[in-house]
C-alpha positions in Angstrom: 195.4 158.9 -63.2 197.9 161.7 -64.1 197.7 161.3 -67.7 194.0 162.7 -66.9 195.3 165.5 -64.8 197.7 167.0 -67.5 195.0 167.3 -70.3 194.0 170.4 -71.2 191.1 170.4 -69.2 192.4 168.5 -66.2 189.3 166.1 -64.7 188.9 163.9 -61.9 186.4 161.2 -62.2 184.3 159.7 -59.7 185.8 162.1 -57.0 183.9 160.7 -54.2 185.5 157.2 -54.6 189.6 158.6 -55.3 191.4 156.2 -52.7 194.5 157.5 -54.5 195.2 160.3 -52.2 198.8 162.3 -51.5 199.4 162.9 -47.9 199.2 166.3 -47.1 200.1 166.1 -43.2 198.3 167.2 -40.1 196.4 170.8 -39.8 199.1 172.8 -38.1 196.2 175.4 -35.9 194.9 172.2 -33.5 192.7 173.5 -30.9 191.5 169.3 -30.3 192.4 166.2 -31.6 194.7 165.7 -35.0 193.0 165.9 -38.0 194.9 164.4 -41.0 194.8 165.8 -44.5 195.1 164.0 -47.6 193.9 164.8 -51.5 194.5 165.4 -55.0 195.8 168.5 -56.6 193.9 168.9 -60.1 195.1 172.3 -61.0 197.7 174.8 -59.8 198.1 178.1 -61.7 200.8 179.3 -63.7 201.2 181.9 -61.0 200.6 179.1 -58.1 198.0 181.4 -56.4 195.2 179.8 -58.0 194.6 176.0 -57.4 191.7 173.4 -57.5 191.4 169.7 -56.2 190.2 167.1 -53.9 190.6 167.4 -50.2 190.0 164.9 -47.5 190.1 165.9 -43.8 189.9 163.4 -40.6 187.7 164.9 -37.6 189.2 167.1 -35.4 188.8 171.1 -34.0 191.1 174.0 -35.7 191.5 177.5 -35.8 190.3 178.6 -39.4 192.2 181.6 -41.3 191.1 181.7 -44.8 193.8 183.6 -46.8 192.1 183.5 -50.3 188.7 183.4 -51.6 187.6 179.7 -51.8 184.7 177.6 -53.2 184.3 174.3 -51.5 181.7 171.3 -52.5 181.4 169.7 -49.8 180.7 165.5 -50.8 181.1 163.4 -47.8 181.2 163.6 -44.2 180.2 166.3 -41.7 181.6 169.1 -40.4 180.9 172.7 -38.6 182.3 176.3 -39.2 181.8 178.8 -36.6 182.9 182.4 -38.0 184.6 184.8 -35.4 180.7 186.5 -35.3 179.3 183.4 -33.9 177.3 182.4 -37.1 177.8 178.9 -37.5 177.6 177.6 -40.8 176.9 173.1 -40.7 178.1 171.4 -43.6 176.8 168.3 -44.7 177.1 166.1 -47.9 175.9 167.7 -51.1 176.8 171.6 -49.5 178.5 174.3 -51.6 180.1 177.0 -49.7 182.4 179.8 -50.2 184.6 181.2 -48.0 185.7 184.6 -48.7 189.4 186.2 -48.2 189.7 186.8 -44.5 187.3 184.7 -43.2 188.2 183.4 -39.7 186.6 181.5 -37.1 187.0 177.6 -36.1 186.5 174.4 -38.1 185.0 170.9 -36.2 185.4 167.8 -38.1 183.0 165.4 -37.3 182.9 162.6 -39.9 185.8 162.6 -41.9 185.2 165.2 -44.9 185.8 165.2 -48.4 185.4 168.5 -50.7 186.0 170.0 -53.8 187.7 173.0 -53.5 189.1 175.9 -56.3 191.3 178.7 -54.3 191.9 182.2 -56.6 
């Protein structure tokens, strides 16, 4: 698979069915449970402040602080956002949402998730 992610346009087929996930370690802002990250990086920026991938999150409740704009595609699983407002925004499969800079609220993992995400 990383002989795809080094082309010139990096692509990631079938990206609801990777199994060949990295370990990215537990979310560190807990508020209930442990969720468990895992994914695939498929683009990081020359500058590393821009990045894109696959992300897979286990349920779980955490404190949210988004610290750059974000896109997310949202493929599998179920999970809430609740901004600091009170909207809540539900997120099922086949949802698009993006998260701007600053953004804060808390996240509840229902079903384990899996997105699509590109941070600038």
């Amino acid at each position: 698979m990383s002989e795809i992610l080094t082309q010139s346009a990096p692509a990631l087929p079938q990206a609801s069915q990777q199994s060949e996930l990295v370990d990215w370690g537990e979310i560190p802002d807990m508020v209930e449970g442990t969720s468990h990250t895992s994914g695939i990086l498929i683009h990081k920026g020359p500058d590393g402040r821009s990045e894109c991938g696959l992300w897979v999150c286990t349920p779980g409740t955490w404190n949210c602080h988004v610290t750059r704009d974000e896109f997310c595609h949202f493929i599998a699983g179920r999970c809430t956002y609740q901004h600091e407002s009170g909207e809540v925004i539900e997120i099922t499969p086949d949802t698009a949402a993006f998260f701007p800079e600053g953004w804060k609220g808390v996240c509840t993992v229902h079903e384990t998730v899996r997105k699509l995400y590109m941070i600038r």
